[in-house]
C-alpha positions in Angstrom: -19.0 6.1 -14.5 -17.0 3.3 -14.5 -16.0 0.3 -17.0 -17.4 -3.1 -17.0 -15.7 -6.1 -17.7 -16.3 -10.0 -18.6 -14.1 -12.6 -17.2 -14.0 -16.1 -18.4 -11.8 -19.0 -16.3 -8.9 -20.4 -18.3 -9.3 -24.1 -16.9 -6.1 -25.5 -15.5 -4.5 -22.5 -15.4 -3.7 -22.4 -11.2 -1.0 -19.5 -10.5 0.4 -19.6 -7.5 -0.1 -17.7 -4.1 2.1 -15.5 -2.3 2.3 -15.8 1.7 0.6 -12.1 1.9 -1.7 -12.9 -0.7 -2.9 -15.5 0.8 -3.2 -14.3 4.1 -5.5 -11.3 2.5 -8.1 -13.3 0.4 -8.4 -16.2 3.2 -9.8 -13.2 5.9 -12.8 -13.4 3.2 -14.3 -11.2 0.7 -15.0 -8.0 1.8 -15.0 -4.2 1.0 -12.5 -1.6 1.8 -9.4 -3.9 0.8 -8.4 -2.0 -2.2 -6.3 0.9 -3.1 -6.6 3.6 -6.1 -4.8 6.3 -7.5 -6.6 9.6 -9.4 -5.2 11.8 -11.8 -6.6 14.5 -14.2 -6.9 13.1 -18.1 -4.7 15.7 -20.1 -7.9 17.6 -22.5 -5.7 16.2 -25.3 -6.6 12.1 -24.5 -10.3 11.8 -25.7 -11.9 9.8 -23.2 -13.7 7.6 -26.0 -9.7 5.7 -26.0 -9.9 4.9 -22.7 -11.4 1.4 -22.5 -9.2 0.5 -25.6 -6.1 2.0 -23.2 -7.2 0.0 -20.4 -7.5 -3.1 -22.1 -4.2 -3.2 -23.3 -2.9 -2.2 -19.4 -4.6 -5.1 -18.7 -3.1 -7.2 -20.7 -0.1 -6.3 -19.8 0.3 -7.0 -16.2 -0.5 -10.3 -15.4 -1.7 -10.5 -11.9 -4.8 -8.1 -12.9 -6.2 -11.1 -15.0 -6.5 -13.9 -12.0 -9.0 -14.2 -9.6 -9.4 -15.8 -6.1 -11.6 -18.6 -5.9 -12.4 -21.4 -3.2 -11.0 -24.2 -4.1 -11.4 -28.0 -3.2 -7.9 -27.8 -1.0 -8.8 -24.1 0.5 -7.9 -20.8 -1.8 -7.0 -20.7 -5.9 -6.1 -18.4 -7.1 -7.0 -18.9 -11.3 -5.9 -17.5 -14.5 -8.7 -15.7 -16.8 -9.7 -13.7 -19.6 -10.4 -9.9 -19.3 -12.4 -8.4 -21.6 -13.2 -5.0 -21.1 -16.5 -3.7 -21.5 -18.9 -0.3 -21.6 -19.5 2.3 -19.5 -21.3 1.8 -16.5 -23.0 5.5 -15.5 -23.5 5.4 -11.4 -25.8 7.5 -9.9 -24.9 9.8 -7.1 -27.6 8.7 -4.1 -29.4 12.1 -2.1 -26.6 14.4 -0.3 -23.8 11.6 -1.5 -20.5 13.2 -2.2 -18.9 12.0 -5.5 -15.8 10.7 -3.2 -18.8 8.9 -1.6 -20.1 7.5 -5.2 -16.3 6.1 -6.1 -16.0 4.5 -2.6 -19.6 2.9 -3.3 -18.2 1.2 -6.9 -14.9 0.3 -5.3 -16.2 -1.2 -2.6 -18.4 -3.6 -4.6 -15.8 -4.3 -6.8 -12.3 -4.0 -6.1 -12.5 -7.1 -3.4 -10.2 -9.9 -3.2 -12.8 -12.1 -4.9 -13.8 -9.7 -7.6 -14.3 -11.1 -11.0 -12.3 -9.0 -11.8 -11.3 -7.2 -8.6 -10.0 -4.0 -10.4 -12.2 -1.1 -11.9 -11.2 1.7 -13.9 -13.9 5.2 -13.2 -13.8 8.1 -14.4 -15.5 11.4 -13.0 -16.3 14.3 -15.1 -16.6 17.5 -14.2 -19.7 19.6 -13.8 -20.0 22.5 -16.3 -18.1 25.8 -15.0 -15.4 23.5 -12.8 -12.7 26.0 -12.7 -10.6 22.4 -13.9 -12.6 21.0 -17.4 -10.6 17.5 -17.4 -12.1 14.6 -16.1 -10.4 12.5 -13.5 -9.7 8.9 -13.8 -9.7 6.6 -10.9 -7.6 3.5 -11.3 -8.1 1.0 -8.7 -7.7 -2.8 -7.5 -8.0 -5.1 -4.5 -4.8 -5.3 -2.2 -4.4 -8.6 -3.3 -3.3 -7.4 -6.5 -0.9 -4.2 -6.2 1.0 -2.1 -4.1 1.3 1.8 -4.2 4.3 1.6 -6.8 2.2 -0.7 -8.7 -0.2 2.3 -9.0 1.9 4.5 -10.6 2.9 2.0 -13.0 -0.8 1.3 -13.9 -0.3 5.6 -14.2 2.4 5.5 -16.7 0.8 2.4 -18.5 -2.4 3.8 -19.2 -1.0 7.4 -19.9 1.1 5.6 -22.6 -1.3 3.5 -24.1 -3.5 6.3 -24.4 -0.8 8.7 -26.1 -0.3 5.9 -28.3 -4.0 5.6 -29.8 -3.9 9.8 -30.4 -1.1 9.1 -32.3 -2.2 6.3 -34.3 -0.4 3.6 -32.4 -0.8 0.2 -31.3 -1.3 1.0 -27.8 1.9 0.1 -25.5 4.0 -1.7 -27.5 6.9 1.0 -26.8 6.6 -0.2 -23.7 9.1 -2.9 -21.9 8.1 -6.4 -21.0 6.0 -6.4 -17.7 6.9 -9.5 -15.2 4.2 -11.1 -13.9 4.1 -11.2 -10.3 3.7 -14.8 -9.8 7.1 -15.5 -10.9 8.2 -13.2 -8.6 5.8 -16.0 -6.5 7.9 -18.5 -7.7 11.2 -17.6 -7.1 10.7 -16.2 -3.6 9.4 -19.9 -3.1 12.2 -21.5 -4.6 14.6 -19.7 -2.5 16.7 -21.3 0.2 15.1 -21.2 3.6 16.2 -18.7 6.1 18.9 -19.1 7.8 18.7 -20.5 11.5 19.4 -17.2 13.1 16.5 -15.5 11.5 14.0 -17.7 12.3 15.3 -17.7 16.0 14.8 -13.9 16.0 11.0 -14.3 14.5 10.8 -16.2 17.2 11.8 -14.4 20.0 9.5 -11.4 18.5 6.6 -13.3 18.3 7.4 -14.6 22.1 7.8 -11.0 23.5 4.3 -9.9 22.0 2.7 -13.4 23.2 2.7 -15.3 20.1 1.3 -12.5 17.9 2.9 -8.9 16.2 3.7 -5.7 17.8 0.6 -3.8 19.7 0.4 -0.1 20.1 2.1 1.0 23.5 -0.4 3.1 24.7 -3.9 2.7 25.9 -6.6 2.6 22.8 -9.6 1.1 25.0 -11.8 -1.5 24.0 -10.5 -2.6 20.5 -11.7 -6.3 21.0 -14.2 -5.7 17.8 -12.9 -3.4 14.9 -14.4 0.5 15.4 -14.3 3.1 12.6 -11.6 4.3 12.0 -10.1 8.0 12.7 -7.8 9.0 9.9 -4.9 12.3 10.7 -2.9 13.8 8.3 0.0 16.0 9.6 2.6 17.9 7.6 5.5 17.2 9.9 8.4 19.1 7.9 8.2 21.4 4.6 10.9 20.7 2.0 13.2 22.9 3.5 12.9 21.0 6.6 13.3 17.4 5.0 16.4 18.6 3.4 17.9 19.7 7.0 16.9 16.0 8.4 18.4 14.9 5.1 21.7 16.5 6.4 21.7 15.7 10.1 20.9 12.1 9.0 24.1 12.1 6.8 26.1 13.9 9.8 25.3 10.7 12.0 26.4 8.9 8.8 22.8 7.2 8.4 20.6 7.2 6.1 17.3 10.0 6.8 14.5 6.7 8.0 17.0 6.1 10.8 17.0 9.1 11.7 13.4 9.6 11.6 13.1 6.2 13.1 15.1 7.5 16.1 12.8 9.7 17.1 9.7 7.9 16.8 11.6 5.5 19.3 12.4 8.3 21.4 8.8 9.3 21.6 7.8 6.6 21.9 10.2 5.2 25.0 9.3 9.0 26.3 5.6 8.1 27.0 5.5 5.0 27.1 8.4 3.8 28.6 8.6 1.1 25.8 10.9 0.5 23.1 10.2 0.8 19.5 8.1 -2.2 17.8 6.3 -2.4 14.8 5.1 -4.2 11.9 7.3 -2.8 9.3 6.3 -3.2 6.0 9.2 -3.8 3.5 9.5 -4.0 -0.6 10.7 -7.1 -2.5 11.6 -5.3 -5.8 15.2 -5.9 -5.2 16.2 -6.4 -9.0 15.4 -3.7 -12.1 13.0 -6.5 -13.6 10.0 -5.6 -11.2 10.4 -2.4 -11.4 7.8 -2.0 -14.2 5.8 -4.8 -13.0 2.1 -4.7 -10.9 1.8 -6.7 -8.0 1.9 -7.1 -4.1 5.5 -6.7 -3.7 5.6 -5.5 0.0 5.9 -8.1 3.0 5.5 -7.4 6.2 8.8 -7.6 8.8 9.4 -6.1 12.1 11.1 -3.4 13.5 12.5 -2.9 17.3 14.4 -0.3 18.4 15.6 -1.0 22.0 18.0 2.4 22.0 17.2 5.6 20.2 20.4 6.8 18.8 20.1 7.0 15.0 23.1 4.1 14.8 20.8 1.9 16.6 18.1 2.7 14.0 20.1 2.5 11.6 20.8 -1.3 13.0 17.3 -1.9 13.9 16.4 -0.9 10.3 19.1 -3.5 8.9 18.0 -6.5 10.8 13.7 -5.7 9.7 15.1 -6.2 6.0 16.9 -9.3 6.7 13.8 -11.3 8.4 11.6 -9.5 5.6 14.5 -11.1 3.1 12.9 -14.7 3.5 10.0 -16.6 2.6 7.5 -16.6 5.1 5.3 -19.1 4.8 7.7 -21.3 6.2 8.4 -19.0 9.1 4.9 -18.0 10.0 2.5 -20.0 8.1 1.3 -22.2 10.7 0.2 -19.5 12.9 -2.0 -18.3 10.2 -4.3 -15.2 11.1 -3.6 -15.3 15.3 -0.6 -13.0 14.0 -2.1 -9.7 14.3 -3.7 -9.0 17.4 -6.3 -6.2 18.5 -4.2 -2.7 18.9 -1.7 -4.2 16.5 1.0 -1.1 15.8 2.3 -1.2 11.8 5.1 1.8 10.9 5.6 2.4 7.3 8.2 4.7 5.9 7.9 5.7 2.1 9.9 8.1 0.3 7.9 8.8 -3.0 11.0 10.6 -4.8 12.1 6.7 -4.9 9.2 5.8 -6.3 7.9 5.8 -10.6 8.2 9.6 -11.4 4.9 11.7 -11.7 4.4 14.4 -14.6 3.6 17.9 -12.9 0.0 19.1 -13.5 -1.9 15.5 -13.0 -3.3 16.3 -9.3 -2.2 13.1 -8.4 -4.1 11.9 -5.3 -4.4 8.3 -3.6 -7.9 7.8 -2.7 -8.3 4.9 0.3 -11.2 2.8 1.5 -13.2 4.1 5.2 -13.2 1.0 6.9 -13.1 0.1 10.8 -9.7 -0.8 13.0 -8.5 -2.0 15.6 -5.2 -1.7 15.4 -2.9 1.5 14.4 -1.3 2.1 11.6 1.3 5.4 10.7 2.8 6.1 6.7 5.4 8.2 7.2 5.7 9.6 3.7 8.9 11.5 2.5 8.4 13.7 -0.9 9.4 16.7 -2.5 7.0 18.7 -0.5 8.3 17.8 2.7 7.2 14.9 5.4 3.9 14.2 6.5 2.5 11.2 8.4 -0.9 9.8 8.0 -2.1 7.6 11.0 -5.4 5.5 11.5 -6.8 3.9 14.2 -10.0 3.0 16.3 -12.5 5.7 17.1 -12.2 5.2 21.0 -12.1 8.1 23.8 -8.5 6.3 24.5 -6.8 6.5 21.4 -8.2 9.8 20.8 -6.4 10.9 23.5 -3.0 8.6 23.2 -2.7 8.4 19.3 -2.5 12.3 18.7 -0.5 13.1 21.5 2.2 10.3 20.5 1.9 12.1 16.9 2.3 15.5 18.4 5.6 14.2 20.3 6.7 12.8 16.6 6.1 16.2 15.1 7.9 18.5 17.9 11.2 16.2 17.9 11.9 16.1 14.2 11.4 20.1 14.1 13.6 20.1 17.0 16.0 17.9 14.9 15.8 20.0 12.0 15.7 23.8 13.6 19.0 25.6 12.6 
């Protein structure tokens, strides 16, 4: 089941639009844009405090009460009233998995023009589950947050809901939350980049053709979206991070150059291609947005032309400078002819980095099934090790080409790492 919720328009109440934002919501309304975190519900929270918890998340964070709307000029994005409602009991369908179920509900309402386009669910357990606590599901279109933001929406709601067992007003030990338009605003009112930055944009947007960084090896006909194929490998266990850990600081880089090295190298080995990427970096430079929800990741670009972890490690530099600026100035006029069919996106994420987790919660981040045409590889750094999750399109090609680039991944950072 899930929980409803009323929203009423605030009238002239615009907030304003960040480049990535926009981008998302002007591809349309659609399903399979959002993202969600699931956790277990300690047995001491009742679950009769949870729309009260939820409400006061929700009041909280800004960006999860506006909505995308067309507007007379193109996109608005509006302010509005949440009020949260009942529960909503959803039906599993004949043979439909209760992963299957939760898609269903997110994908009809966590869109970018979902009034509103977040949804809390929560799953109970069938009688005799060897686990008796029922799961919540906490979940939003991209427009609105980011995987940090989802573990603050963790920590909010776990909060609020300790709060009303005690006998508390829910959250108000908690500190201020930004709103992410300001964050908007003062990326906007930041000086424009610097000639030399927009130069290099340039020269990376003429070396792919006017658009972003395609996958170097063949993925077949990708000229309409395909379903997707999603891999999960467990690349190094913790033992094995904490070795690349220690090489990385022998070359006197940090561990993504490393890493980053030999992607490149594998890469360059069967393709005979540099490095390039999409590389998606975070704009939570200051403590302030730490504790706040929104879309705080930009996309930038990474190339590396030689695979020694000092070139990484300057490769790796110069993607967080051109991410540093706003874009719209950069790349707004090219709009959407920016990512290409087979366009290649690298994302590196050490979760130790990210909001702290209690133990016990079975954390899990539950993702749409949608259809690609691109590739896209998370490289994700934690206390268990590093794994990699890739997608891309369901084609004979990149079934072939896409797991044997990840197999060449895997064997050089064991290499790296082997005593």
């Amino acid at each position: 089941m899930s929980l409803t919720s009323d929203v009423v328009a605030r009238p002239q109440t615009a907030v304003p639009i960040s480049y990535d934002q926009r981008r998302h919501a002007s591809a349309g309304d659609r399903p399979g844009s959002w993202m969600a975190l699931a956790f277990r519900l300690e047995s001491a929270l009742p679950l009769d405090h949870v729309p009260r918890a939820w409400a006061a998340v929700v009041a909280r964070h800004g960006t999860l009460r506006t909505r995308f709307v067309d507007g007379s000029d193109g996109l608005d994005l509006q302010a509005v009233d949440v009020t949260i409602g009942d529960w909503q009991h959803h039906p599993a369908r004949e043979d439909e998995s209760t992963r299957a179920v939760v898609r269903r509900v997110l994908d009809a309402t966590c869109r970018p023009f979902g009034t509103p386009s977040h949804r809390l669910c929560v799953v109970l357990p069938d009688p005799g589950d060897d686990d008796p606590r029922p799961v919540l599901v906490v979940a939003a279109d991209h427009c609105h947050l980011d995987m940090w933001s989802l573990l603050v929406l963790l920590r909010d709601l776990r909060t609020c809901l300790s709060d009303l067992v005690a006998g508390r007003e829910p959250g108000a030990g908690l500190p201020p939350a930004e709103p992410f338009a300001e964050h908007t605003r003062r990326l906007a009112a930041q000086d424009a980049a610097p000639a030399d930055v927009t130069a290099r944009w340039a020269d990376v947007l003429a070396h792919g053709g006017g658009s972003l960084p395609r996958f170097p090896l063949p993925l077949g006909d990708v000229s309409t979206p395909r379903a997707e194929v999603v891999e999960v490998r467990d690349v190094l266990d913790a033992d094995g991070l904490d070795a690349l850990e220690k090489r990385a600081a022998d070359h006197g880089v940090r561990i993504t150059a490393l890493a980053l090295a030999e992607v490149a190298a594998a890469t360059r080995d069967l393709s005979g291609q540099p490095l390039r990427a999409v590389f998606p970096v975070h704009s939570r430079h200051e403590p302030v947005w730490h504790g706040s929800v929104g879309w705080f990741i930009t996309n930038s670009v990474l190339e590396c032309g030689e695979v020694t972890p000092a070139a990484c490690a300057a490769a790796l530099r110069e993607s967080l400078a051109l991410g540093s600026y706003p874009l719209a100035p950069i790349l707004g006029h090219l709009d959407r002819e920016l990512s290409p069919p087979g366009m290649f996106a690298l994302s590196w994420l050490d979760t130790r980095r990210l909001p702290s987790v209690p133990d016990g919660l079975d954390v899990q981040y539950v993702s749409a099934v949608i259809c690609t045409d691109g590739v896209m590889a998370w490289f994700l750094a934690g206390d268990s090790g590093l794994h990699v999750r890739c997608r891309y399109p369901d084609t004979p090609e990149a079934r072939q080409s896409v797991p044997q680039w990840l197999d060449a991944i895997g064997r050089r950072l064991r290499d790296t790492t082997a005593p």
